[in-house]
N, C-alpha and C positions, 0 to 999 in steps of 0.2 A: 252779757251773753244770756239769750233767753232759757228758762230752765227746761229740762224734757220734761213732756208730761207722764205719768205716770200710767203704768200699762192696767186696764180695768179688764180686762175676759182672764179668766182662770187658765192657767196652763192645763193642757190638754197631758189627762193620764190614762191610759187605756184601761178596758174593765179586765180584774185581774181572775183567772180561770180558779178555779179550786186546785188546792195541792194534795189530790186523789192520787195514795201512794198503787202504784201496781202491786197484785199480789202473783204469782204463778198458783196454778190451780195445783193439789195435792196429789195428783197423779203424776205429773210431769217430773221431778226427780228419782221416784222410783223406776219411771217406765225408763229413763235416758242411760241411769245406772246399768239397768236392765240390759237393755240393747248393747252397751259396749261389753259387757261379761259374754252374752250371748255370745257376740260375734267370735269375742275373743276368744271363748270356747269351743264355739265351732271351728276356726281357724286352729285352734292345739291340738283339738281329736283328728282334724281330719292327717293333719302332719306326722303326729304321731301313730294312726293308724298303717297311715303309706309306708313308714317306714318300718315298719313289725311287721310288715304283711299281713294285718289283721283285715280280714273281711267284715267290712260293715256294711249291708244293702244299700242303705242309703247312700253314703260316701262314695263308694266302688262306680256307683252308675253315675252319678254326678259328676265324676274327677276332677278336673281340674275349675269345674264353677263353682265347686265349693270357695274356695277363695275369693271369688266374686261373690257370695250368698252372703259369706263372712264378713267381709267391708262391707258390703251393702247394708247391713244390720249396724254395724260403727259409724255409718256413714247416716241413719236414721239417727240414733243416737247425737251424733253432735250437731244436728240439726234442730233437734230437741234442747238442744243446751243455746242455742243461738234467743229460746223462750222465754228463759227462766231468769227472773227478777228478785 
């Protein structure tokens, strides 16, 4: 039985990229932190103001989008967190 020849071109290996680690930039966990306290603050005051019958300008004339204003800000927030490496 005749023998195989033997294989002469190099196996093909692809060029390998650098293992350039990501960093997240030094702003982006304070600001993320940030937004969810916010919101979450804004959404505590505004509940608890409604129900004290506390007048707060801002709040009063807003009413019910505070709620939307509040998530809106947690909702930046974990958008910010989808970032960070």
């Amino acid at each position: 039985m005749p023998k195989s020849k033997v294989r002469k071109k190099a196996v093909y290996t692809p060029p390998q990229r650098s293992q350039k680690v990501a960093v997240s930039p030094r702003w982006l966990v304070p600001t993320m932190v940030g937004c969810w306290l916010i919101g979450l603050i804004w959404i505590a005051v505004f509940y608890v103001a409604a129900s004290t019958s506390t007048t707060i300008p801002l709040l009063t004339s807003l009413s019910n989008w505070n709620l939307l204003i509040g998530f809106g800000v947690i909702v930046i927030g974990v958008i910010l967190s989808t970032r960070w490496r």
